[in-house]
Every structure is written in C-alpha cells, then in structure tokens.
Backbone bond lengths (Angstrom), bond angles and torsions (degrees), N, CA, C in turn:
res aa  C-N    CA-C-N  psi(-1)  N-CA   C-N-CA  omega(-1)  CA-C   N-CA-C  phi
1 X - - - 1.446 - - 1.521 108.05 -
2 X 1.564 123.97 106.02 1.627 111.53 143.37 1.055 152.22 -29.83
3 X 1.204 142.83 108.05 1.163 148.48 155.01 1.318 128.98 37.68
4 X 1.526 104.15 -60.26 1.586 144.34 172.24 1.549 106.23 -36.08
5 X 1.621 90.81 -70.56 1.447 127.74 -162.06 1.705 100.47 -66.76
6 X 1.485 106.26 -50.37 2.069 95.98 -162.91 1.931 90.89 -73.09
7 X 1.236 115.69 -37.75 1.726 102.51 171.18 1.224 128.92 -47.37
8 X 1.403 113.76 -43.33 1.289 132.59 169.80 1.625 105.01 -49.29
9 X 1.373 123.06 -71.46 1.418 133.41 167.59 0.893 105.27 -34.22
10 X 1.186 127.18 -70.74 1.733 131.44 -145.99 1.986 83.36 -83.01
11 X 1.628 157.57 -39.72 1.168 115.18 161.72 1.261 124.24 -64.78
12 X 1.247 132.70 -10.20 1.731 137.38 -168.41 1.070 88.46 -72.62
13 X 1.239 134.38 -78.41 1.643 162.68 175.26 1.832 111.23 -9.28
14 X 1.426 94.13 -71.41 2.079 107.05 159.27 1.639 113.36 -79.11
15 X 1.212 122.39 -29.89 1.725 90.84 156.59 1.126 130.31 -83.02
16 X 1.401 134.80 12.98 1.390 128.26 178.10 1.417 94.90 -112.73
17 X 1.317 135.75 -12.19 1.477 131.59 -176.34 1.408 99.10 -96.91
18 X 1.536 129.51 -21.70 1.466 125.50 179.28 1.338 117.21 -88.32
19 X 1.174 120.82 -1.91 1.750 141.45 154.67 1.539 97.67 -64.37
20 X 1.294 140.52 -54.34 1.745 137.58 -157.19 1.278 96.46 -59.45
21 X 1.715 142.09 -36.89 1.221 120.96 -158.08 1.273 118.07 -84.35
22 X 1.273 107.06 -24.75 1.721 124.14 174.59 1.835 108.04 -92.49
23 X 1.006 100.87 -3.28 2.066 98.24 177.94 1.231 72.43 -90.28
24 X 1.602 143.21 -81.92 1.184 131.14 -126.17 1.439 106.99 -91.50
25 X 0.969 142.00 -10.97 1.197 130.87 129.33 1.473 146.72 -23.26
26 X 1.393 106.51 -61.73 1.504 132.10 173.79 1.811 111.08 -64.71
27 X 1.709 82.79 -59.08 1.982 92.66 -179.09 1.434 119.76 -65.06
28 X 1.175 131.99 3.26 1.304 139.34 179.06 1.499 122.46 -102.95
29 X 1.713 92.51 -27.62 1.667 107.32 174.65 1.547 102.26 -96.02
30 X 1.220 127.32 29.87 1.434 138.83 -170.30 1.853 89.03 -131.09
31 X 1.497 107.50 -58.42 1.787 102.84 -168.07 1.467 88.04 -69.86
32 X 1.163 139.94 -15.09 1.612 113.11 -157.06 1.641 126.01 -64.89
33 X 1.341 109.55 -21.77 1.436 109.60 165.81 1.473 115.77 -59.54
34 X 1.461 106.38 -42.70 1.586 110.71 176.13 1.673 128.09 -60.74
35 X 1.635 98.83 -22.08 1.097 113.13 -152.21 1.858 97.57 -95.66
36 X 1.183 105.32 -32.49 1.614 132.36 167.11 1.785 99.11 -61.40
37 X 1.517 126.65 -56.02 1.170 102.14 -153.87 1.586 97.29 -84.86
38 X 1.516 129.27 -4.63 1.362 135.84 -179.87 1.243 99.85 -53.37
39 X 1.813 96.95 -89.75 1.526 116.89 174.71 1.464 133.41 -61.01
40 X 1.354 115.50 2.43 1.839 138.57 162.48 1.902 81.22 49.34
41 X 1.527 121.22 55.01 1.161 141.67 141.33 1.664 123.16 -24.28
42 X 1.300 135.73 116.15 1.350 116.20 140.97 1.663 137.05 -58.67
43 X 1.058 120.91 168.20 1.600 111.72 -179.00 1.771 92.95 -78.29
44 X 0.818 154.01 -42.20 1.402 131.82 177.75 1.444 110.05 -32.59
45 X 1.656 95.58 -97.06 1.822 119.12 165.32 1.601 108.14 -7.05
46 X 1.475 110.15 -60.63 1.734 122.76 -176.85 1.725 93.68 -39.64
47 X 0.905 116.61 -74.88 1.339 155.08 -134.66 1.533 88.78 -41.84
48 X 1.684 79.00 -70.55 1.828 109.20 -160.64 2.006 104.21 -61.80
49 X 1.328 105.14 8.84 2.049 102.91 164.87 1.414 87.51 -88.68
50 X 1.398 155.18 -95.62 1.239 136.29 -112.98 1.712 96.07 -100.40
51 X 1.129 124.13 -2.79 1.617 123.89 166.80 1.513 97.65 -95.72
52 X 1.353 153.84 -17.48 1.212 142.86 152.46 1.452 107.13 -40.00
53 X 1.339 129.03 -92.90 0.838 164.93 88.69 2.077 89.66 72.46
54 X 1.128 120.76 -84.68 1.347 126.96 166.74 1.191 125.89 -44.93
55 X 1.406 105.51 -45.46 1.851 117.46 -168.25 1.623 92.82 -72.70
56 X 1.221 124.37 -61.67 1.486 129.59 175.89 1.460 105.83 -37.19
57 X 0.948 121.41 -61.20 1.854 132.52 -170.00 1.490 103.58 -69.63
58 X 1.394 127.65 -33.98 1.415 132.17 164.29 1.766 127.96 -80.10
59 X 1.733 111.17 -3.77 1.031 125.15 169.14 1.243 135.04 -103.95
60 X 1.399 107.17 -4.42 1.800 121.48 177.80 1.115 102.33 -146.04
61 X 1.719 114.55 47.02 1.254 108.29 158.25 1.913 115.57 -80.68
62 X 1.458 90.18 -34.85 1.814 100.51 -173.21 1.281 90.44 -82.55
63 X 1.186 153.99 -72.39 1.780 147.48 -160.59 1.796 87.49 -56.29
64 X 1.315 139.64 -95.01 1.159 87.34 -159.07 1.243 135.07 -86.31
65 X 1.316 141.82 38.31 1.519 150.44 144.70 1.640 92.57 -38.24
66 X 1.261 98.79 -63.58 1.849 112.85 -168.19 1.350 112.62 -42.22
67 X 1.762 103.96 -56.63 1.394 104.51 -159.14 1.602 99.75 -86.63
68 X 1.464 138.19 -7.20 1.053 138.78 147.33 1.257 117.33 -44.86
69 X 1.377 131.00 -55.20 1.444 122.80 173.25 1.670 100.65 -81.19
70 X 0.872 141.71 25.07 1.575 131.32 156.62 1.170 111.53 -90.30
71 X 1.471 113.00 -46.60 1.632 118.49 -167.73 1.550 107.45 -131.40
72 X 1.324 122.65 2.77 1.590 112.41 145.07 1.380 104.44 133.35
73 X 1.154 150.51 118.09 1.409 137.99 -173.65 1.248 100.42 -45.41
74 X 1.527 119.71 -86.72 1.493 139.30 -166.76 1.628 96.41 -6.31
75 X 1.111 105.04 -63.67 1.905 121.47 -167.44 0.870 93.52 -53.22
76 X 1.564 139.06 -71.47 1.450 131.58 176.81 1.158 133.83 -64.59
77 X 1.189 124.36 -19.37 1.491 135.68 150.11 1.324 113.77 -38.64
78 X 1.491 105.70 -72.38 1.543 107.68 -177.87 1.501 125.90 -71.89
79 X 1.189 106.53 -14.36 1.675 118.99 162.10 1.333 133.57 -57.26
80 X 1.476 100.39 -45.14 1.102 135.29 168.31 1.973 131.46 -57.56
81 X 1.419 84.09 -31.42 1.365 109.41 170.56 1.355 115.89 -71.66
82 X 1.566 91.51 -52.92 1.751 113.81 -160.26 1.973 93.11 -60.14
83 X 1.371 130.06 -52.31 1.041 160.21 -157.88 1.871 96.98 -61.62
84 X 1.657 97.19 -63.34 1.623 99.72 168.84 1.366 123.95 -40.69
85 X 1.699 89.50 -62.00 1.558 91.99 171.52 1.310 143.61 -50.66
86 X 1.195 118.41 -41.36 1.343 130.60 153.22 1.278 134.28 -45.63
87 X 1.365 102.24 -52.68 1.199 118.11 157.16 1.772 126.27 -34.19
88 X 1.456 103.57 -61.45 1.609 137.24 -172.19 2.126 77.06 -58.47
89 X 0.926 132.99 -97.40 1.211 129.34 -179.89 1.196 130.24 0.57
90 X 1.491 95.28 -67.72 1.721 95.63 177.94 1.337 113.09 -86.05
91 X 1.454 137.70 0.54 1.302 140.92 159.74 1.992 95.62 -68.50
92 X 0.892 102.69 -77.32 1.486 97.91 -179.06 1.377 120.10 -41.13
93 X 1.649 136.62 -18.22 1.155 148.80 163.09 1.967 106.49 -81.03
94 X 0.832 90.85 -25.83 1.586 75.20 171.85 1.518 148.16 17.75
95 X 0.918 150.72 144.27 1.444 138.10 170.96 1.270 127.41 -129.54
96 X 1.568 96.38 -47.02 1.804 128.62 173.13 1.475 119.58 -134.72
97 X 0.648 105.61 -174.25 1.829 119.89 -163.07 1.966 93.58 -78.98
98 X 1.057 110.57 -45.06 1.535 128.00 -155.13 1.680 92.91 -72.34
99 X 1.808 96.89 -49.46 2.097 84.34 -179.84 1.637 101.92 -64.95
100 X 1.170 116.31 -53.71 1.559 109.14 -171.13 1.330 127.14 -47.09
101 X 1.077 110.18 -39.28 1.715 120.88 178.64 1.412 97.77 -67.69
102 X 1.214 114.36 -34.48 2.474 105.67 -167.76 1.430 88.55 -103.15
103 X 1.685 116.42 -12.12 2.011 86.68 163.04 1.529 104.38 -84.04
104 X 0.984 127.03 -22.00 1.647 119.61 176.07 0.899 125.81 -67.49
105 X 1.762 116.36 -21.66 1.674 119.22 178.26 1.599 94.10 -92.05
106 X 1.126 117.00 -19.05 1.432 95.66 177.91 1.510 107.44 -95.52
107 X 1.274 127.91 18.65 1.672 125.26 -167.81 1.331 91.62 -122.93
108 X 1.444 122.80 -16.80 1.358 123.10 158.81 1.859 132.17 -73.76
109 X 1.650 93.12 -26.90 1.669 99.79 179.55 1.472 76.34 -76.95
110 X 1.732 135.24 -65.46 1.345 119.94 -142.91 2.044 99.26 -52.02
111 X 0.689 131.73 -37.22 2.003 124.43 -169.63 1.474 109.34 -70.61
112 X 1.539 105.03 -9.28 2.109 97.48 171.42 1.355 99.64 -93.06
C-alpha cells in the first residue's frame, strides 16, 4: 500500500470512529424510555446511563492522550476500539440497571 492510500485509511478509519461518541450519546437518550420501561427505572438511576457514559469519556480524555504518546496511539487506538466494542455487547446484554451503567463507564474509557 502507498502512502496515499494508508493516509487515506488511517483518515477513513478516525472519522468513522469519531462519529461513536456523539451516536452513543444521542441514541441512548432516544432508548431511554425503553430502557425505563425494561428496568421500571427511576429518573435518577435513568439519568445516571447517558451521564455515566459522558463523565467517563470526559475523564480520560488527558490520561489517555498521555499514555497514547507513551506507548503509541495506533495501540491505543485499536484498544480502545476493541474495549468499546465489548463493551457495546455487554451493554446490550444487560440485566439490571447496575450492569448497564458500569458497561457505559467502561464504553466510555473504551472511545478515549
């Protein structure tokens, strides 16, 4: 592959992953009625899924910036992904209020 081409990739690659923090944001404050009549939720509890979810993603933005330049974006890039993804899984597996809320703080470290 040229030069051209892995730049090309590598922006395709970070603009379609810099769309996830604002989909999952938005799309969650869209399921939340659903997500309320599942788990028969209070508005607190409700609340605290899509503010999990932010506060996490707004708290390791500077730690890993850092540890990205320690040990390499790419590595953390793709870690980071792997981490979302997983994450995204067991949020969608769900059971109770308690897994969903700590898969969101952890679906929030996975997007820094």
């Amino acid at each position: 592959m040229d030069d051209k081409n892995a730049k090309r990739s590598v922006l395709i690659a970070v603009t379609l992953t810099s769309f996830v923090t604002p989909f999952m944001a938005s799309s969650v404050n869209v399921a939340l009625p659903a997500i309320h009549d599942e788990f028969e939720l209070n508005a607190i509890v409700l609340a605290w899924i899509p503010t999990s979810y932010l506060l996490a993603t707004a708290i390791f933005v500077v730690p890993f910036g850092r540890i990205a330049d320690i040990f390499g974006r790419r590595k953390i890039f793709i870690s980071g992904i792997a981490v979302f993804t997983i994450t995204s899984i067991i949020s969608a597996a769900s059971t109770n209020a308690a897994m969903l809320i700590s898969s969101r703080v952890l679906q929030g470290l996975g997007t820094r």
